[in-house]
C-alpha positions in Angstrom: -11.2 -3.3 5.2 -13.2 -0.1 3.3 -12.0 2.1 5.9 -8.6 0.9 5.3 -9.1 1.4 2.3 -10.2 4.3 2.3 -7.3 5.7 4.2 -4.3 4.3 2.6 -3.0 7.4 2.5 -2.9 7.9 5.8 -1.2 6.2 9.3 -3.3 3.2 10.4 -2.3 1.2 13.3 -3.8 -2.0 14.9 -5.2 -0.2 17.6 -7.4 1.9 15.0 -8.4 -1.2 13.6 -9.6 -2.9 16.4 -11.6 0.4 17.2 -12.8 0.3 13.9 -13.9 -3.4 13.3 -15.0 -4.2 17.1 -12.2 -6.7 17.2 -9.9 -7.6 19.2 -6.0 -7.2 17.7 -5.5 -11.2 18.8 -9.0 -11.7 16.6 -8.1 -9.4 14.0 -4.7 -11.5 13.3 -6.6 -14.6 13.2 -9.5 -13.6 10.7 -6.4 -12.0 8.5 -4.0 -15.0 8.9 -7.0 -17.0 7.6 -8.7 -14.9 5.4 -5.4 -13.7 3.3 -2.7 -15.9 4.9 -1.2 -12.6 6.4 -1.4 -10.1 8.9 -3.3 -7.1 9.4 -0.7 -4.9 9.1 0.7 -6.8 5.6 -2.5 -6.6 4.4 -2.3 -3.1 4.6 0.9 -2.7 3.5 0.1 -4.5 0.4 -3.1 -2.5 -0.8 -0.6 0.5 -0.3 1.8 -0.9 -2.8 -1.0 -1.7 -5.2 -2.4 1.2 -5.0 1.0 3.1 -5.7 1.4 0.4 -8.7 -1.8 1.2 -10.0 -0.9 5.1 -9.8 2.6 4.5 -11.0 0.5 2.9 -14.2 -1.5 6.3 -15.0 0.4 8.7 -13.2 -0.6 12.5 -13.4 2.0 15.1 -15.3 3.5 16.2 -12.3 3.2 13.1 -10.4 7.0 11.4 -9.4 7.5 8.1 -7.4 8.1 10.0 -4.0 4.6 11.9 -4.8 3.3 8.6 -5.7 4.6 7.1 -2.4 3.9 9.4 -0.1 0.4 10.0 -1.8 -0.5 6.0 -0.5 1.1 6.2 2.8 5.2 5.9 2.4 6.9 7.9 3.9 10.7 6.4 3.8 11.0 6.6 -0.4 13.9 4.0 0.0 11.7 1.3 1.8 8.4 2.0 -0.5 10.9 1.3 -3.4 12.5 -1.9 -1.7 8.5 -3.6 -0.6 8.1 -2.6 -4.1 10.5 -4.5 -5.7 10.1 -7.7 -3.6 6.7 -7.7 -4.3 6.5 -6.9 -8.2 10.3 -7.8 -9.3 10.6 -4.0 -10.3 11.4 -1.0 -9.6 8.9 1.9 -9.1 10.8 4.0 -11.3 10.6 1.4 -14.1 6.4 1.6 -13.8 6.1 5.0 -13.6 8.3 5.2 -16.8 6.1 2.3 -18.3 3.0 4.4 -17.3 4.7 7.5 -19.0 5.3 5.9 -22.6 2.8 6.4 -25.1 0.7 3.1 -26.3 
């Protein structure tokens, strides 16, 4: 799960994390389905968006939500911005704008 982490930003499939971990993909969906009540790959999928919310929070002058997306591993802006919404009930744009007003 660090690795993952650390890589958000870049492709991960199941057969890097079963190289990764020493386990097998069938042992790697068990231990998430009953560790997080979800998949490896939604697992993944949701530290991505979290970590695009967070950036979306304290976004960088230049930064925009494609930047942001792509920056944590999206690279189709219209499905980042749909997982986004079901997940948070928002739009990206609307956090980034809410990270951009002052205090």
């Amino acid at each position: 799960m660090e690795w993952m982490r650390a890589h958000l930003h870049t492709p991960i499939t199941l057969t890097q994390m079963e190289l990764r971990s020493a386990y097998s993909r069938r042992s790697l969906q068990i231990l998430f389905q009953e560790r997080f009540g979800c998949s490896p790959m939604q697992w993944l999928k949701a530290q991505r968006l979290e970590a695009a919310r967070q950036a979306l929070l304290h976004p960088h002058a230049d930064d925009t939500v494609a930047t942001i997306a792509r920056r944590h591993g999206f690279a189709d802006l219209s499905g980042f911005a749909m997982g986004f919404r079901r997940r948070y009930g928002v739009l990206p744009s609307g956090v980034l704008r809410l990270g951009r007003s002052p205090d």
